[in-house]
C-alpha positions as CSV (number, residue, x, y, z in Angstrom):
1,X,169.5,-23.0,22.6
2,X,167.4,-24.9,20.3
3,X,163.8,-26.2,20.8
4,X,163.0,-28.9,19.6
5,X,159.9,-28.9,17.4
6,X,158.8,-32.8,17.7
7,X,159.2,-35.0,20.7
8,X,163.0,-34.8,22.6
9,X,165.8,-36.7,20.4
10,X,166.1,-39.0,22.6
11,X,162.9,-40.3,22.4
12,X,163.3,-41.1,18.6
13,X,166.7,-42.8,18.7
14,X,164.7,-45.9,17.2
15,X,166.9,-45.1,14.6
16,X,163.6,-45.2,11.9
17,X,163.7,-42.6,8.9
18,X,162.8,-39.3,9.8
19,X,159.7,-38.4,7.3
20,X,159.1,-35.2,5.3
21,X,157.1,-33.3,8.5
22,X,159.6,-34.4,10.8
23,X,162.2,-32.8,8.5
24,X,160.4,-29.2,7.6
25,X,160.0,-29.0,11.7
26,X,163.5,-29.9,12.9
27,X,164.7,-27.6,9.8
28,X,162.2,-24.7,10.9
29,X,163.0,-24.6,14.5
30,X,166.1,-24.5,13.8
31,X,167.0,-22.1,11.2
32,X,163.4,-19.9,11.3
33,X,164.3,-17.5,13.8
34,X,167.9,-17.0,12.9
35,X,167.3,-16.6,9.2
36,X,163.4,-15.9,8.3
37,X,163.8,-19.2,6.2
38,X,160.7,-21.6,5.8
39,X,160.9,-25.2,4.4
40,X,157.7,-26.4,3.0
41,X,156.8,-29.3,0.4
42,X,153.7,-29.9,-1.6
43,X,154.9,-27.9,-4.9
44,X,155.2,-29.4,-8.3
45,X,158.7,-28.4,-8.8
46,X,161.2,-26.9,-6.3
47,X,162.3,-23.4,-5.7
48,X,164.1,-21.0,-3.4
49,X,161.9,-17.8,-3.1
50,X,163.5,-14.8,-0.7
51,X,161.6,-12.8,1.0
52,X,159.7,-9.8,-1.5
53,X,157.2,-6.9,-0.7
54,X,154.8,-9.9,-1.0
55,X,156.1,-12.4,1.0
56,X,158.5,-11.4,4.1
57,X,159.6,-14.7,4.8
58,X,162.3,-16.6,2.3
59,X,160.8,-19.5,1.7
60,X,162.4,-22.8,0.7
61,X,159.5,-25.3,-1.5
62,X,160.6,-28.5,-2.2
63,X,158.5,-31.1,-4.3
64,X,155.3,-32.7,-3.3
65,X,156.1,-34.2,0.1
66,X,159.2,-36.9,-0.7
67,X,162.3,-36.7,1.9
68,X,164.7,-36.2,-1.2
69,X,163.7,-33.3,-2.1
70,X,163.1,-31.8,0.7
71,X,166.8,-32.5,2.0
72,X,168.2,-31.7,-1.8
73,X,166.6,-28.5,-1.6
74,X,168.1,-28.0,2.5
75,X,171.4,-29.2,0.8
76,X,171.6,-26.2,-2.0
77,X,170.3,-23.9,0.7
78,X,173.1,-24.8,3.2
79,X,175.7,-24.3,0.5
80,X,174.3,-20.7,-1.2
81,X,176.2,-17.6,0.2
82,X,174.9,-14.4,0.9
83,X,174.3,-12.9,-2.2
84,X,172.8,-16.0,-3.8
85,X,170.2,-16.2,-0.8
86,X,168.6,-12.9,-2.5
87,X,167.8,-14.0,-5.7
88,X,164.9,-17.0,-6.5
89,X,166.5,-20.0,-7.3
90,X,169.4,-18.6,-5.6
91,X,170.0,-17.2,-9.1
92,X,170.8,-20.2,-11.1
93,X,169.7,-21.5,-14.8
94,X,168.0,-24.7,-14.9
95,X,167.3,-26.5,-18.2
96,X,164.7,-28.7,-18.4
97,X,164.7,-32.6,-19.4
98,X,166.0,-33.8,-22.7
99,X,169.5,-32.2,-21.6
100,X,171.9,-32.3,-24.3
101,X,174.5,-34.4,-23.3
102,X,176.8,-31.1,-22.6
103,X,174.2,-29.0,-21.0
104,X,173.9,-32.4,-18.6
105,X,177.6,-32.6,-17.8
106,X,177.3,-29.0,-16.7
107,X,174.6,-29.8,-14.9
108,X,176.1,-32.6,-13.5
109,X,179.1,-30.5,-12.1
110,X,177.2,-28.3,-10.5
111,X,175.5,-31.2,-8.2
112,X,178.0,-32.5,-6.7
113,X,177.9,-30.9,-3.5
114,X,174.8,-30.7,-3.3
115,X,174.3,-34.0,-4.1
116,X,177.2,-35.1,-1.5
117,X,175.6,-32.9,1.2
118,X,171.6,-34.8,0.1
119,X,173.6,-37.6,0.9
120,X,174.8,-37.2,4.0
121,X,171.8,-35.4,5.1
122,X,169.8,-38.8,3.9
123,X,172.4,-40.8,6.1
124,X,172.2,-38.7,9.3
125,X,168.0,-39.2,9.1
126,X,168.2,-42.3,8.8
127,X,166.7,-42.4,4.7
128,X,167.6,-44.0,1.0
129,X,169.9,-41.4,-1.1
130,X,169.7,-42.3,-4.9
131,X,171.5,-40.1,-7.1
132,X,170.2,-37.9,-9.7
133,X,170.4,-37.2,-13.3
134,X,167.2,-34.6,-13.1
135,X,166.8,-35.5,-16.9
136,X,163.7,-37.7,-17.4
137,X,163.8,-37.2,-20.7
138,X,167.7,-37.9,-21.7
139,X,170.2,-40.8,-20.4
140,X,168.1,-41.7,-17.0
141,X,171.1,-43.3,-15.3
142,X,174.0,-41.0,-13.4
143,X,177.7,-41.7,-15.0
144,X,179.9,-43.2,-13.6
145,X,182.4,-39.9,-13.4
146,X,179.0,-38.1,-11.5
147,X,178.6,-40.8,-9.2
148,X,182.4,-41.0,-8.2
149,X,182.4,-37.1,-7.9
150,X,179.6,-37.7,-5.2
151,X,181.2,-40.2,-3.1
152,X,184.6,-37.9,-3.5
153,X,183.2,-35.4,-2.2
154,X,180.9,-37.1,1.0
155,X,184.3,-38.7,1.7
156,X,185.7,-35.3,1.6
157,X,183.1,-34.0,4.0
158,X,183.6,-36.5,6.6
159,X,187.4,-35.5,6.7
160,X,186.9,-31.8,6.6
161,X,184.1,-29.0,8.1
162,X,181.2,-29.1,6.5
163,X,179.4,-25.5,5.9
164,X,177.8,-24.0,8.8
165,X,174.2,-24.2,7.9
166,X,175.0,-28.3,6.5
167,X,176.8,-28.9,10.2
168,X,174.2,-27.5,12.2
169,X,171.9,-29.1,10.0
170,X,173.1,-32.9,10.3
171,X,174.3,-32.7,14.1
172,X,170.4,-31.7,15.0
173,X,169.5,-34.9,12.6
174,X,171.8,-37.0,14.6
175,X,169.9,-35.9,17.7
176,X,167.1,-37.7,16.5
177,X,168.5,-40.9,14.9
178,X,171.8,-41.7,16.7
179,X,173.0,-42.0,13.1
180,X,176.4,-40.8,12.7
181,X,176.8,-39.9,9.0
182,X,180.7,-39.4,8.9
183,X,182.2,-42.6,8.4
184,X,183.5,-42.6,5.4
185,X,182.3,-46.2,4.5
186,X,178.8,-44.9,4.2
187,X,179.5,-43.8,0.8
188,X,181.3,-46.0,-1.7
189,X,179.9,-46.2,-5.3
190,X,181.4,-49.5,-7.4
191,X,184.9,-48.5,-8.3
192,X,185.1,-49.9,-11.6
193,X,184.1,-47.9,-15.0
């Protein structure tokens, strides 16, 4: 059973967006004792730190205290598998901004579900999803291929399962907004090139 860490769902069904705190609580009741996982915000950057001979809890840090991040971050953690959950950063390269334009398209097909899953997490608690480029420095505005990708693949989600983790995840978010995130209308980008 879980407990809920801020006031009963039903007294938030006000439908307003759940912030940051609200998000780190509802994601640390429910997935602390089960998995030793921590979400916290405040850093400069994000990162996905398991558990070390310093540390014994994994910890999950996304950046300064903004609701994107903080639900990109739950997104790539809901969709890691085993092994990846050992290693920081669940293993992955990142490259900086001022992407080439072929270091971004790789970068860009490796968001997809996570940006897909952000998406409907942002939906279910009730906030504003923007898609990102993550390349301050380089072409600032998604293409049009990435943002059709993202909406394939929400619309996807809201046909079939989604993981585990993501499922638990957005039903305990719909406890507290009322907010069903799986029509499939929710997430339509503009159809033309």
């Amino acid at each position: 059973m879980v407990k809920f860490p801020i006031p009963e769902p039903s007294v938030l069904k006000h439908k307003v967006p759940l912030s940051s705190e609200e998000i780190i609580l509802i994601f640390n009741g429910l997935f602390f004792s089960r998995y030793n996982i921590r979400l916290e915000g405040g850093a400069n950057e994000p990162i996905y730190l398991p558990s070390n001979s310093d540390c014994k809890t994994n910890r999950l840090i996304f950046c300064n205290n903004y609701v994107s991040s903080a639900l990109h971050e739950v997104a790539h953690w809901c969709l890691a598998g085993d092994e990846r959950l050992k290693m920081i950063d669940y293993g992955y390269w990142y490259n900086s901004d001022g992407r080439s334009n072929i270091a971004q398209k790789k970068f860009e097909e490796v968001e997809v579900k996570p940006q897909a899953l952000e998406w409907i997490f942002s939906i279910a608690s009730n906030n504003i999803f923007h898609v990102s480029v993550d390349n301050l420095d380089g072409d600032r505005e998604p293409s049009w291929y990435f943002s059709k990708a993202i909406s394939d693949q929400a619309h996807t989600w809201c046909i079939e399962s989604l993981p585990n983790r993501a499922l638990l995840f957005v039903n305990t978010l719909v406890c507290y907004t009322g907010i069903n995130p799986f029509d499939s209308s929710l997430y339509q980008f503009c159809s033309e090139q």
